[in-house]
C-alpha positions as CSV (number, residue, x, y, z in Angstrom):
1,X,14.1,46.5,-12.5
2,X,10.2,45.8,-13.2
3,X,10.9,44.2,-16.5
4,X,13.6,42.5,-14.9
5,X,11.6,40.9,-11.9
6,X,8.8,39.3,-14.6
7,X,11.8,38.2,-16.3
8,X,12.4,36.4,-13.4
9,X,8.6,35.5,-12.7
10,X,8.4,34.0,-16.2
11,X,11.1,31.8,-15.7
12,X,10.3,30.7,-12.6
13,X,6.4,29.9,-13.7
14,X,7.6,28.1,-17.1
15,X,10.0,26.1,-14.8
16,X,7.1,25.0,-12.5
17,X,4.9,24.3,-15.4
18,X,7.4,21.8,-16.2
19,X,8.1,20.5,-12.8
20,X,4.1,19.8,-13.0
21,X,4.2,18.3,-15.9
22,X,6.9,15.9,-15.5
23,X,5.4,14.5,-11.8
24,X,2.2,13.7,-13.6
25,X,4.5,12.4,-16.4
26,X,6.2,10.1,-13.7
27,X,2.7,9.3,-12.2
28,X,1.2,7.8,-15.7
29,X,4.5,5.8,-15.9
30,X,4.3,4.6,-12.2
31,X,1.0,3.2,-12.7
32,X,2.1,1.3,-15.6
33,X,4.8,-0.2,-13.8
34,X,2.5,-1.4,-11.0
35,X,0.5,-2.8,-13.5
36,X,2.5,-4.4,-15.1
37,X,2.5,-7.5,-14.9
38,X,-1.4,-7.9,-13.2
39,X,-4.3,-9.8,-15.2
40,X,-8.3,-9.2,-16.0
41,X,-10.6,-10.2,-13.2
42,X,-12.5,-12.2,-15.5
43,X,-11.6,-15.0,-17.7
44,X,-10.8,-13.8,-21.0
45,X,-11.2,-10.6,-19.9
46,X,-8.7,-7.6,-21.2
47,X,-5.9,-6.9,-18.3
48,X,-4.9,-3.1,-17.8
49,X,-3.8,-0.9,-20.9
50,X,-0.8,0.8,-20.3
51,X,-1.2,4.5,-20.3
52,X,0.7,7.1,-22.7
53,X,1.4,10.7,-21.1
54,X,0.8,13.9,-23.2
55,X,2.4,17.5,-23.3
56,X,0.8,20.6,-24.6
57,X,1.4,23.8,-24.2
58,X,-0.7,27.1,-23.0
59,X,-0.3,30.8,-22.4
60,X,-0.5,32.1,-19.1
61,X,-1.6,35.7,-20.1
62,X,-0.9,36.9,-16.6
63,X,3.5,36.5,-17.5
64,X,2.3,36.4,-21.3
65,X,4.6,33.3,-21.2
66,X,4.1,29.7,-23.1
67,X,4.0,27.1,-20.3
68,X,3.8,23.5,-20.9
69,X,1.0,21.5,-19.1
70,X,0.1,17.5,-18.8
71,X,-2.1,16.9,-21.8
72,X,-4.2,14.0,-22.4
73,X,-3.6,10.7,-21.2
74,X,-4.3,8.3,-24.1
75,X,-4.0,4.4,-24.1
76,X,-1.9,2.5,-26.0
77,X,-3.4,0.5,-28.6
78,X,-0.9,-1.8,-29.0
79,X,-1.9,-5.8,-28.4
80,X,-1.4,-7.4,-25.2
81,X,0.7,-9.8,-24.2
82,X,-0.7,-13.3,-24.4
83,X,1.2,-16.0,-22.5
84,X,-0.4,-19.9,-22.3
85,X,-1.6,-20.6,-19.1
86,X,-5.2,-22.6,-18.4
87,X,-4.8,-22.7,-14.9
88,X,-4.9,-18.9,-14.2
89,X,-8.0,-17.6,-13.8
90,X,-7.8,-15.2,-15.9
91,X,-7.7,-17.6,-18.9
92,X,-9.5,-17.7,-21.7
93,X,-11.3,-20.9,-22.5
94,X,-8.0,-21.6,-25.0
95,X,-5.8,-21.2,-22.0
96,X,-4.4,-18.0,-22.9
97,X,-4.4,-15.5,-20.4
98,X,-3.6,-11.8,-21.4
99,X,-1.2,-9.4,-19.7
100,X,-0.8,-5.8,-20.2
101,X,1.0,-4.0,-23.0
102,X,3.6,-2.5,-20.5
103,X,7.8,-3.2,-21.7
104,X,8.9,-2.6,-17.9
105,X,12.8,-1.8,-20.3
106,X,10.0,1.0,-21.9
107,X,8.8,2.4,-18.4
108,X,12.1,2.9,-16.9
109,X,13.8,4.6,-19.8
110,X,10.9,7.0,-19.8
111,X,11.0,7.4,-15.8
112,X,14.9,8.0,-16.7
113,X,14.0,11.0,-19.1
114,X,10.8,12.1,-16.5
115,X,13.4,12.6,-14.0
116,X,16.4,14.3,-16.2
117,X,13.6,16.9,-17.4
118,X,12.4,17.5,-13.9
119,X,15.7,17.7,-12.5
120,X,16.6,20.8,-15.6
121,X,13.4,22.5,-14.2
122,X,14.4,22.5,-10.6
123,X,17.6,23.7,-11.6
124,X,16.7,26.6,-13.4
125,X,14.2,27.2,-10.4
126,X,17.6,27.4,-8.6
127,X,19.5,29.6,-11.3
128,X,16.8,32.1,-10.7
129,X,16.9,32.4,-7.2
130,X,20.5,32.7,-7.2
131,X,19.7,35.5,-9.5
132,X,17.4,37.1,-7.8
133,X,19.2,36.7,-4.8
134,X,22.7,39.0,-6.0
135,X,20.2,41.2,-7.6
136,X,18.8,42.4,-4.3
137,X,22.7,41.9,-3.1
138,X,23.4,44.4,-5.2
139,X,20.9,46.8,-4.9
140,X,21.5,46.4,-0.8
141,X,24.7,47.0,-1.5
């Protein structure tokens, strides 16, 4: 039963690694969304740079287990949008005013897959417990 109940530790602390993981995921993609569409707060300046998420993965020598954990978060390179406009602020003395390098159609898919891989995690969470649970049924028993 001892090797059996780490079993179940391990599980449950690789599950909740990824649970972690995936809300900070979600929070890196949130913020990109809310910034979407906003601008510098200086003319010509460079509006927000959209924010790419990292995994990596660690032991935790206390379940001698691989668990995943939010890595870096590194910024996109790519170029900014540019979009004619002289009468935004935010212009540039051509008139161009730059926007961030966000694809909202980008954001959501990777919210969609934040979620699906969040929602695996919880449900092994819950596999487990219902484990654990007719285990000590059956030992009661």
């Amino acid at each position: 039963m001892a090797n059996d109940s780490s079993d179940f530790a391990r599980s449950m602390a690789i599950a909740t690694s990824g649970l972690r993981a995936q809300a900070g995921r979600m929070r890196v993609i949130s913020e990109n969304i809310a910034n979407a569409d906003s601008t510098s707060q200086t003319a010509g300046g460079d509006p927000y740079r959209r924010k790419v998420p990292t995994f990596s993965s660690a032991l935790d020598r206390t379940l001698d287990a691989q668990v995943v954990t939010l890595g870096r978060i590194k910024p996109d390179q790519s170029d900014f949008r540019v979009k004619y406009e002289p009468s935004n602020p935010a212009a540039d003395a051509s008139g161009n005013v730059k926007y961030p390098n966000v694809n909202s159609v980008v954001e959501m898919t990777d919210m969609r897959d934040a979620q699906r891989s969040y929602e695996a995690n919880v449900n092994i969470i819950s596999a487990t417990r219902r484990m654990i649970q007719r285990t000590l049924d059956i030992l009661k028993a």
